[in-house]
N, C-alpha and C positions, 0 to 999 in steps of 0.2 A: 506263309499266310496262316497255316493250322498254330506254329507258334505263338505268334501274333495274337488269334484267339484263344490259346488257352490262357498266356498272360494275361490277358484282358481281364476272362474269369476270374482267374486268380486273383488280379487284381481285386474286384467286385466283392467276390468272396471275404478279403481282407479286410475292406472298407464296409461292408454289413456288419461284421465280427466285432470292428472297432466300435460302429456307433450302438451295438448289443450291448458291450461293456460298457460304456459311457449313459446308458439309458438308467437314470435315477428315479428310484419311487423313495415318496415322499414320507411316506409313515413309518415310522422308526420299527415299528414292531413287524415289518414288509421287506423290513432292508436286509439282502443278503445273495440272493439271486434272482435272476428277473431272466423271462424270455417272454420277446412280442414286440410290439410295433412300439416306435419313439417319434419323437417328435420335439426339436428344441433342446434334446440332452436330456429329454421325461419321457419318462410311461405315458403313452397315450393312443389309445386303438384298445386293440383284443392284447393283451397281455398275462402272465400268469407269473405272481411273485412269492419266494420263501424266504422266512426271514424267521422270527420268533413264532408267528402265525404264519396261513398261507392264502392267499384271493386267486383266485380265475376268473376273469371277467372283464369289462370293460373300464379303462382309463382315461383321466382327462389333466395336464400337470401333473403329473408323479401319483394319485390321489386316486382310490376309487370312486367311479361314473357312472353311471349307466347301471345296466345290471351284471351281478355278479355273485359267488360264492366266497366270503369269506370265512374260516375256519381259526378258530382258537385253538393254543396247545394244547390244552384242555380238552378238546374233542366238540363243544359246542359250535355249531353253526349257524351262518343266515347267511340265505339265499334268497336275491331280491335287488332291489332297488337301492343306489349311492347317490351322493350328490356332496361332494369336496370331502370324501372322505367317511361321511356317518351315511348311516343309513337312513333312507327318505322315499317315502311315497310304498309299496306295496311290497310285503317279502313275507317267509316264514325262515322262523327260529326254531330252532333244537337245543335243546336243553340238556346234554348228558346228566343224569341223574344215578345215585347208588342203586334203587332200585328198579326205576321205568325212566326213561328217558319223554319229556316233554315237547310236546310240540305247538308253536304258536303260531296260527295264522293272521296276518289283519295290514297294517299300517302303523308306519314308524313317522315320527317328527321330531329331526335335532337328534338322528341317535336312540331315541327311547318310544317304547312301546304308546303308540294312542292308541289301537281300540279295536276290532274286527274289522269297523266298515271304517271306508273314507271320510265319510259323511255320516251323521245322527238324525240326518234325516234327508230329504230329496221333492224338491220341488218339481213333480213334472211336466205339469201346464198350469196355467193361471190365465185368464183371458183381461182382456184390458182395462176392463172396470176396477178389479182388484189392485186399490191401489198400497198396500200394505201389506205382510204378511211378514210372521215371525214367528216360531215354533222355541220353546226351550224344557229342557228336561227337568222338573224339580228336583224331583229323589227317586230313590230305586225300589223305596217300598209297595207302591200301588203300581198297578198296570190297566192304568186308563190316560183318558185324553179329554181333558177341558178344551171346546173351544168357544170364545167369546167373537160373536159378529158382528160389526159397527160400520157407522156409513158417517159420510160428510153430512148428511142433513136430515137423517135418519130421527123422528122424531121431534122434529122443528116445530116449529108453529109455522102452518100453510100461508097466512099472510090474513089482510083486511079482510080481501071477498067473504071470506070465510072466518070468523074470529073462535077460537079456541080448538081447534081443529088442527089435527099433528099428521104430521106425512110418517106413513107406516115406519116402524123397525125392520131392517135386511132380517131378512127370516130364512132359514135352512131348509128350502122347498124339497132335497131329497139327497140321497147318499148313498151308493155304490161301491161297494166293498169288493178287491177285486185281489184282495191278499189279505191271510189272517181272518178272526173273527174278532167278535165281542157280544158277552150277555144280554145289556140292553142300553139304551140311549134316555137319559132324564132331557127336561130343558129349564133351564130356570130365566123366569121373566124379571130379576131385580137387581138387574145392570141400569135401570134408569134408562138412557138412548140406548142401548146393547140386549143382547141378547145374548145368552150363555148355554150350550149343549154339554154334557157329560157323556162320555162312551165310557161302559164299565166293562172289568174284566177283558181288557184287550191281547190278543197271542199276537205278538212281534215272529216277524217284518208284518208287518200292517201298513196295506195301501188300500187309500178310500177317494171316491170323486165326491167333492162337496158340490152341492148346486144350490145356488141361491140366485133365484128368478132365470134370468137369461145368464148369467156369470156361474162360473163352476172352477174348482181347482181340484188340481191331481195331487195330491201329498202320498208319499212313503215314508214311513218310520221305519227302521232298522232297530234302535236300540231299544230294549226294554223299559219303563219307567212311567213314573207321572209326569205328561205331556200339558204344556199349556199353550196352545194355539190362538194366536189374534189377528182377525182379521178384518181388513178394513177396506171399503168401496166407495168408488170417487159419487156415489149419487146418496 
């Protein structure tokens, strides 16, 4: 019987051994040695592969997945986030350098560096009036925020009862500043239906609650720049 079990082992032992060796990663500069979990004749699970470079971390098809460290001959690394192989969604990079070594933290897409934050900006409440909103960054010289206000009927002609008589423009009843500053707020009246605010001198991350009448939004800004804010309401 004790024989019996330890051939069994042995056996098991043999048949782990074999599908180790049989466990292929996909990326050429990976290929060489492999220890970790397979699947299908691939790396896939917790795995750790040496090859021309070397990964720890998580696999999916022979390919890095998940999170993971991989290291160049070089000495440079990133640690972070894969997805078939490139790096994708949240990580930092090391930069061996001759005289100080660099380090970058943020978010990658396709492989290459996009930017500190995920997002350029973050919408985090909007109530249901608000039926439009769009934020974009001009340039990186000014550090302010235009924003233009506009309504479906904002400005109309009220009808016969009344003849030449206009239903108000959506107006910026107040603002809540609850990250970052800014110097001062202009407003310009010569949008025609619109209305148009300036925030000057803004310090990023900057989050602000706009209120206009009963309707209000939460916006965050992360990145630095001239902001053009448009927003538009279903009344």
């Amino acid at each position: 019987m004790c024989k019996k079990i330890v051939l069994i082992y042995v056996l098991t032992l043999l048949l782990i051994n074999g599908r180790a060796q049989d466990c292929k990663v996909a990326m050429d500069s990976l290929k060489g040695k492999y220890e970790g979990q397979c699947k299908n004749g691939k790396a896939e699970g917790i795995g750790k592969a040496e090859g021309t470079d070397a990964y720890e971390g998580e696999f999916k098809a022979g390919l890095p997945e998940g999170n993971g460290k991989y290291t160049w001959k070089n000495g440079n690394w990133y640690d972070g986030h894969w997805y078939k192989g490139k790096r994708e969604g949240e990580g930092k990079m090391l930069y061996k350098l001759a005289d100080q070594d660099s380090l970058v933290n943020g978010f990658w897409k396709r492989d290459a560096y996009a930017g500190k934050y995920e997002k350029s900006y973050l919408v985090h409440y909007k109530t249901i009036h608000v039926t439009h909103l769009s934020a974009t960054v001009q340039n990186k010289l000014l550090n302010q925020i235009d924003i233009v206000l506009d309504s479906e009927t904002g400005h109309s002609p009220v009808g016969a009862a009344n003849p030449g008589a206009l239903t108000p423009k959506p107006e910026l009843t107040d603002m809540t500043v609850t990250e970052g500053t800014y110097l001062r707020r202009t407003q310009n009246d010569n949008y025609g239906k619109k209305i148009g605010y300036t925030l000057e001198e803004v310090t990023f991350p900057f989050r602000v609650i706009f209120t206009v009448g009963n309707d209000s939004i939460d916006l965050e800004f992360f990145e630095a720049g001239r902001w053009n804010v448009e927003i538009r309401l279903a009344y």
